[in-house]
N, C-alpha and C positions, 0 to 999 in steps of 0.2 A: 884106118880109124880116124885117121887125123883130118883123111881126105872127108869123111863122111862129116866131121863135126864144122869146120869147115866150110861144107855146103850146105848143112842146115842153118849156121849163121848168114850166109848171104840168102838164105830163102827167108829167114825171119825179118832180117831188116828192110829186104823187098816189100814183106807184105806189110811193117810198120810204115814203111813210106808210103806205100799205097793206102792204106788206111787214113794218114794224115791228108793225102790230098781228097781222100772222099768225103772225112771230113771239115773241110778247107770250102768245099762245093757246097755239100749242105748247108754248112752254117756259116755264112761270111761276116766278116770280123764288123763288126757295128760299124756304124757311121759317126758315134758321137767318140770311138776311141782313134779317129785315124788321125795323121797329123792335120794341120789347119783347119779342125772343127772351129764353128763362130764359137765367140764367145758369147753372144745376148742368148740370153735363152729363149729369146720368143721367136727370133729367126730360127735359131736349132727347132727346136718346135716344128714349124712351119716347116723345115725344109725336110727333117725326118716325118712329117707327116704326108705329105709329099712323094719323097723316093720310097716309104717301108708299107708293103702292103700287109693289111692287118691290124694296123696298129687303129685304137680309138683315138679319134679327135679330142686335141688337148682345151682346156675348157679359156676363154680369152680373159686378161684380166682385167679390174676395172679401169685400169688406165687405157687399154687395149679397145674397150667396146668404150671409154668415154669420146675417145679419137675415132670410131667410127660413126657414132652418132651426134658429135658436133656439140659436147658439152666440154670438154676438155678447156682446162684453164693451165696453162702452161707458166710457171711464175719463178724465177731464180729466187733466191735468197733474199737479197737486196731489197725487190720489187714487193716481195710478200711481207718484210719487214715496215716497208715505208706506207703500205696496206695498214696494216696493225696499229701502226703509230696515227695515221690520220681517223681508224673506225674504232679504235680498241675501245670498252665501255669503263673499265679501269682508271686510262685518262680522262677520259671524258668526267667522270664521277669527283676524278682528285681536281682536277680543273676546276671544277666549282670551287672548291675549297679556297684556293686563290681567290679566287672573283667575291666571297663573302669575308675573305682577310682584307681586302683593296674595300669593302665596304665597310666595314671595323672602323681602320683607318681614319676615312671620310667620317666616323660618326666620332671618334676620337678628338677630331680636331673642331668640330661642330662647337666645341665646348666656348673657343673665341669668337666664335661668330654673333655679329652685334646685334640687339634688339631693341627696336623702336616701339617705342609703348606714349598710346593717345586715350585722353579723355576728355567726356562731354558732357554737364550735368546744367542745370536749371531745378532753383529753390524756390518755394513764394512762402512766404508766413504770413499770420495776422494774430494781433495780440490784443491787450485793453493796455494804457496808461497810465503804470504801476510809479514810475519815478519822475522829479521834475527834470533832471536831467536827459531825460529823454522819451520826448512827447510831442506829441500832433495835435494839429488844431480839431478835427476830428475826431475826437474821444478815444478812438484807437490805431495803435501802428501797429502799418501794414511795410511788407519788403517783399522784394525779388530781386533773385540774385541770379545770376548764370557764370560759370566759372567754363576754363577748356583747357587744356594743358600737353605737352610732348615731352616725353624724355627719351633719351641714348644712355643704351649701357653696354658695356663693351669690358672681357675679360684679358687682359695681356697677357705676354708668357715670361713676365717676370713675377708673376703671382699676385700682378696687383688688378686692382680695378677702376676702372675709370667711368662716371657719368656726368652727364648733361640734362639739364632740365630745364626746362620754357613754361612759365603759368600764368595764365591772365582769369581776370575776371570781373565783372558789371554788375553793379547792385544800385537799386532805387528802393529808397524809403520814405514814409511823409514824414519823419521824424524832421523836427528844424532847427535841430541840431545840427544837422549835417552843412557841411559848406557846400560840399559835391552832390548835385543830385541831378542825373543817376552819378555814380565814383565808378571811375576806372580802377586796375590796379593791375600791375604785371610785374614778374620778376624771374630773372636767371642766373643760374647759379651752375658752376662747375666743379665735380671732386671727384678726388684721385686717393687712391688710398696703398699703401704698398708694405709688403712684407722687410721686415728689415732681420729675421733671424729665421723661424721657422715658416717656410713654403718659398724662401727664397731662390733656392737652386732647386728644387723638387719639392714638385705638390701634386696630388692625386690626378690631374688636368696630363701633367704634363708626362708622370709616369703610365699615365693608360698610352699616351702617343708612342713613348719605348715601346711599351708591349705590343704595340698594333703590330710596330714595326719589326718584332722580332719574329712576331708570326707570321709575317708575311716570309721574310726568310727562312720561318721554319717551313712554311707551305712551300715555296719553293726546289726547296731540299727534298720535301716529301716528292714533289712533281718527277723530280730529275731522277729520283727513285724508283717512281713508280713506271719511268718510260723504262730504265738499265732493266727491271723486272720484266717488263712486257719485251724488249729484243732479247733477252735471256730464254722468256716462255716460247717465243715464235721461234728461233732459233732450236734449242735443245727440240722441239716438235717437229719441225722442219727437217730433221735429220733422224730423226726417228720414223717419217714418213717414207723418205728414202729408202731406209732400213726397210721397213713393213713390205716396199713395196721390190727392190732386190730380194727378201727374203719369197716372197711369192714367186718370182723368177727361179730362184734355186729349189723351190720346192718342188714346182711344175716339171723343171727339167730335169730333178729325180725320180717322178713318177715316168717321164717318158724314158729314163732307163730301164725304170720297171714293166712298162709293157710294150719295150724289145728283149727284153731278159724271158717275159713269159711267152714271146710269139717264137722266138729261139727253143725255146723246152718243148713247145708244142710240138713244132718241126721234128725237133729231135724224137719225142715220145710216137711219133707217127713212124720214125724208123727204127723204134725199138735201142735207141743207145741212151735213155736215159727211163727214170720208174716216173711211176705216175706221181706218187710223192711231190718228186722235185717242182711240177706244175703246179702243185696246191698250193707247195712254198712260195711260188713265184705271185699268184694269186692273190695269196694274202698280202703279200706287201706291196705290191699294187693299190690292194685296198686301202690298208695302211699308209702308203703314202699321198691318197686321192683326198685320204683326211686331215693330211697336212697342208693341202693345198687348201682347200677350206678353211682351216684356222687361217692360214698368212693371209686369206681373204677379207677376214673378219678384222686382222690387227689393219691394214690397209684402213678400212671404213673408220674402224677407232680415230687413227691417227688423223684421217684427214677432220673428222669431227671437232676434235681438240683444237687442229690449227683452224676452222672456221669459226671456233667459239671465239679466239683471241683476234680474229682479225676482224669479223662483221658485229656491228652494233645494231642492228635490226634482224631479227629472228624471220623476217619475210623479206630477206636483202636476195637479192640473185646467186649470190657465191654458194648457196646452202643448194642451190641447182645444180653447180659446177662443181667438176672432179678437179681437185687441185693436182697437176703435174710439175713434180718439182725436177727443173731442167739443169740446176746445182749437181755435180757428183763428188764423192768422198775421198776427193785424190788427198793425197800424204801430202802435207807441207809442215815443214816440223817447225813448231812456237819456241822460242828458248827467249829468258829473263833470267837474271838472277836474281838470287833468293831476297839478299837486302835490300835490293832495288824494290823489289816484288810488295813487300813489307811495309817500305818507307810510301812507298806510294799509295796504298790501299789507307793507312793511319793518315794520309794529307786528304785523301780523297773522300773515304766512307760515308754518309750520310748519317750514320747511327753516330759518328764524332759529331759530326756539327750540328747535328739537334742538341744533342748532352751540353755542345757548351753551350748553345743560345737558354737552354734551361739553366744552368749556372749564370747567365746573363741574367735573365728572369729573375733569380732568385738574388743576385746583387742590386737589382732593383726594387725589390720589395724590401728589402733591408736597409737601403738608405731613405725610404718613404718612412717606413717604420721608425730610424732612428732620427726623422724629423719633425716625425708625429710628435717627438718627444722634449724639443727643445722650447725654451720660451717662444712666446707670442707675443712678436713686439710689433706694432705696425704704426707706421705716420701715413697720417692722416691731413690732407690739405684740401683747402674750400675755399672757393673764391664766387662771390655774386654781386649783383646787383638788380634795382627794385625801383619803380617808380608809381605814382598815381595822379590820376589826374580826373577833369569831369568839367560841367558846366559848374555856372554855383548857380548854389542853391537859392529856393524864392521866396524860400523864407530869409533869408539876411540880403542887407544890401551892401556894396561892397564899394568902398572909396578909394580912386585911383588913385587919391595925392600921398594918401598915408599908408595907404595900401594894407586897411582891415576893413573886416566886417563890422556890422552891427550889433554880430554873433561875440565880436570880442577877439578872433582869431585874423592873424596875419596868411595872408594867400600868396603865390609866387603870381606872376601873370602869366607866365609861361605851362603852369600848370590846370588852365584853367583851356578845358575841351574837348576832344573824343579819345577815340580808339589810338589814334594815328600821333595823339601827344604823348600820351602815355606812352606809349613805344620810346619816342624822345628823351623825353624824362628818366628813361631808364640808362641810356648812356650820358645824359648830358647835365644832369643835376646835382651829381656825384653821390648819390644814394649807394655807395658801393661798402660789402664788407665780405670780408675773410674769416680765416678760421685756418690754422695749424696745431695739431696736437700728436698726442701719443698715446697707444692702448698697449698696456704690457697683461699679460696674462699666464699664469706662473703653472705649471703641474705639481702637485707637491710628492703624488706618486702615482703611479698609471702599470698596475699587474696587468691586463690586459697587454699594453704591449711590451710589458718587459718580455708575457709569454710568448707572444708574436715573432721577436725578434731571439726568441731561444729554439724555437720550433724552426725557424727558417735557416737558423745559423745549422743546424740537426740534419733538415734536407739537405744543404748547401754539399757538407762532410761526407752523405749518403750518396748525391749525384759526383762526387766523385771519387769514392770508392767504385759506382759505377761505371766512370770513364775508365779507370782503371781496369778494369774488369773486360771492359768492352776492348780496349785496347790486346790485350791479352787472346781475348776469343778472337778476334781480328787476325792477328800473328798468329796462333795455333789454325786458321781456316787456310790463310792462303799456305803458311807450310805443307799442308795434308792436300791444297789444290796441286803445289808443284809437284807429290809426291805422285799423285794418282797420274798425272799428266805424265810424268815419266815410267810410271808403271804402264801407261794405257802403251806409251809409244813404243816400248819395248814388245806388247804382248802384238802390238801391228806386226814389226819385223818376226817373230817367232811365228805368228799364224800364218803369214807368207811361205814361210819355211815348210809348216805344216801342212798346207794347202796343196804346194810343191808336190811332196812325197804322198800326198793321197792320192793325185792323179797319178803318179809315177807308178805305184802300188794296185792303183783300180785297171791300169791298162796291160802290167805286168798280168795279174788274174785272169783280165779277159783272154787274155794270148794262151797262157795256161789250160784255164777253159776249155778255151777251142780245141788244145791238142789233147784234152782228154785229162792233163795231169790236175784239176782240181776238180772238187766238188761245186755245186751250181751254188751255193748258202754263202762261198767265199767270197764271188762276184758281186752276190748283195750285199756283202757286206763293206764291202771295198765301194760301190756305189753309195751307202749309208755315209761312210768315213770320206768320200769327197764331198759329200751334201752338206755334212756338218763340218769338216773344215771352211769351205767356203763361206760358209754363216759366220764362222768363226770369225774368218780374216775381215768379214764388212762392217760384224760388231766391233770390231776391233778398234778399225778404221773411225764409225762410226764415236765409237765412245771418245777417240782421241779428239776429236773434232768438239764434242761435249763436254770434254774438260777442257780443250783451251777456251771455249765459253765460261763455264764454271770459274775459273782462274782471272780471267777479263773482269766478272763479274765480281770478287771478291777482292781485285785491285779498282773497281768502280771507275772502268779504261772502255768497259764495252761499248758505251755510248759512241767514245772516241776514235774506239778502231773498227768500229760500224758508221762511218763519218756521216752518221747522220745531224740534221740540228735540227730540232724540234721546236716549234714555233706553239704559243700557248694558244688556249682561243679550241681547244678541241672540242668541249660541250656543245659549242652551238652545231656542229655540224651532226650531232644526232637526230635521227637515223640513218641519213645517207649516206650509202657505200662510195666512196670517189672510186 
């Protein structure tokens, strides 16, 4: 009895091992579970399409057919970034904004800029001979006159003002009265007039030139902001392309598990060791995963969309022809800062601090204008001229050189007896000179309007910085939650490594199982499914770490700096052209 049980166990484990090697022959262990399988999935692809007859052609993808037909744009990180910065329409837009502050400016200071003012007129009259003192032999006087004049006025930036003035002018009458006929007459005068309490240290002139200037630093600050935004947009897209386009790789090389999983069933259901079932199973998820391939196609398209919308500024630029290939990969380099470092630096840096306080700036300068509006008006006033005249004499008097009068009764100089060119003289040399110093006070006795003025802006003042407060606060609550995500992201790297591990270890363990008969075919898929989506896992992972040491960059306002780019202004004029 013993002998017989005995030999019925070595006849059963004979025909177990024979069954395993028959099924060892039929169905040989895949290609993609043996050791040294590639990793790329488009060589696996290729090369199981290749050695496995049966199988349908894997479909190529857009980077795949952009490299066969010669559209491929190959671009690392860097090169696509410093793309962005010279075409982005963003800078371009904020750029202006500069360029019409730098105009501000220039119109701000216009206010000193001196103006020369000339005139030119010619009178004639004619009258009847109403008095004896002044009357022609001809029953009535007649004149002309012509007059011509220049003056300089010119604003200072101590609030005062300064002008110059030059007048002359010729007049001929029959009147014989006159000594001079025709009479010269010219005279120049200089004055200065200067604030002595209110507009002395600030006046409306001089607080518009602050404010030019503050906006100019505020435009500035916006600029430097709006590049850190655009390497933030390129960047976080730029690695999201990656992603779309690994995730297509991984997809593709799960449907090529799926159909060696269903050419294997087939084999098998043609020798009777497996039901028909398990083929349909295999079918469907083939199908099922032919539509995943399809999606990761479409996120590809998306992503590169995105990064061409940030990088070309012309809608008809050539880049929108070109498949961008990002030649950058998502290796592990781990970021580490500490936290109050992290903190301190983001509140010295941020853009949203140094606007708030140039608007506190703002707003201490409207307040010192306002409380100057409001002080006396006291201003000295100084004048300095002189005046001369001159002419032939007249023919109606005769004039005697010994005693040097007329006939008319009036005393003449002889120096002032001639044209154009004496009268000039006579204006420096005759001492016809006079002055003039005084003072204009001018009192407010009350003024509600700017007491409202200066109650309203004291109001803002207190509001913008409960604001900076506030802003400081959200600042430190951002970059906290950046370091925290950051070492959340770097963690879930290392565990989806981990995980990634044990799903191939698990999908290869199944296959072998499989083959010997000990598992069901639904296991294999699904251990196939659980390596597809680890792998996704570990590149999101990857990926996201990469996204938050941006993110983190970005809210200590360093990206610019650890992207060592330097951005040179002047980008508007280069639209449309892609460099």
């Amino acid at each position: 009895m013993k002998l017989c049980s005995a030999a019925t166990r070595r006849a059963w484990a004979m025909a177990g091992m024979f069954g395993l090697v028959l099924a060892l022959i039929i169905c040989p262990l895949p290609a993609f579970a043996q050791e040294g399988a590639p990793e790329d999935a488009a060589a696996t692809a290729a090369d199981a399409s290749d050695a496995d007859d049966g199988l349908t052609p894997l479909p190529d993808s857009p980077i795949e057919k952009a490299q066969k037909d010669g559209t491929a744009l190959p671009l690392s990180l860097t090169e696509l970034t410093k793309l962005a910065l010279q075409n982005n329409l963003d800078i371009a837009i904020q750029d202006t904004n500069e360029e019409l502050n730098q105009q501000r400016l220039q119109q701000a200071y216009g206010t000193y800029d001196p103006t020369l003012t000339s005139s030119l007129s010619y009178n004639s009259r004619k009258s009847p001979n109403t008095s004896a003192f002044d009357t022609s032999l001809s029953g009535d006087n007649t004149s002309k006159s012509a007059s011509w004049s220049a003056s300089y006025r010119q604003s200072v930036k101590t609030g005062g003002t300064f002008q110059a003035s030059w007048n002359n002018g010729r007049s001929d009458s029959n009147s014989s009265m006159n000594l001079f006929n025709p009479s010269y007459s010219s005279s120049m005068s200089f004055q200065f007039t200067q604030p002595l309490l209110r507009n002395l240290r600030i006046d409306s002139n001089r607080n518009s030139i602050k404010v030019a200037k503050l906006d100019m630093q505020t435009s500035d600050s916006q600029f430097r902001q709006q590049v850190t935004n655009t390497i933030s947009n390129i960047q976080t897209n730029y690695w999201s392309l990656v992603l779309a386009i690994r995730n297509y790789d991984i997809q593709r090389n799960s449907m090529r598990l799926a159909q060696i999983n269903l050419r294997d069933n087939k084999k098998k259901l043609a020798v009777g060791t497996v039901a028909p079932l398990e083929v349909t199973d295999a079918e469907a998820t083939v199908a099922q995963r032919e539509v995943s391939v399809i999606s990761a196609e479409e996120q590809i398209l998306q992503a590169e969309n995105n990064l061409r919308q940030l990088v070309s500024s012309d809608r008809n630029s050539d880049i929108w022809n070109k498949v961008i290939v990002p030649t950058d990969q998502p290796d592990f380099k781990e970021y580490d800062v500490d936290e109050d470092v992290a903190i301190e630096t983001a509140l010295r840096n941020r853009p949203e601090l140094e606007q708030a306080r140039i608007t506190l700036e703002n707003y201490d300068l409207q307040l010192a204008l306002y409380n100057n509006n409001r002080k006396w008006q006291v201003d000295l006033t100084g004048q300095f001229g002189t005046s001369g005249t001159a002419g032939p004499q007249s023919t109606s008097c005769t004039f005697d050189t010994t005693t040097g009068t007329s006939v008319c009764g009036n005393s003449i100089k002889p120096e002032m007896v001639g044209g154009f060119g004496t009268v000039n003289k006579t204006l420096f040399s005759q001492g016809f000179i006079n002055w003039q110093v005084g003072f204009s006070i001018s009192v407010p006795l009350r003024n509600r309007q700017l007491d409202a003025q200066i109650a309203q802006q004291n109001i803002q003042k207190r509001r913008q910085l409960m604001t900076v407060r506030q802003q400081e606060q959200s600042i430190q609550v951002e970059v906290k939650n950046a370091l925290r995500t950051l070492e959340s992201n770097r963690r879930q790297v290392e565990v989806a490594g981990i995980q990634r591990k044990a799903s191939q270890e698990r999908l290869d363990g199944q296959e072998k199982r499989y083959t010997a008969g000990l598992v069901e075919n639904f296991r294999v898929l699904e251990a196939q499914e659980q390596l597809s989506s680890a792998e996704y896992s570990e590149l999101q992972a990857l990926i996201r770490y990469k996204q938050a040491i941006i993110t983190l960059q970005k809210a200590m306002y360093t990206l610019l700096e650890a992207s060592e780019f330097e951005v040179a202004k002047g980008s508007a004029s280069r639209v449309p052209d892609l460099k």
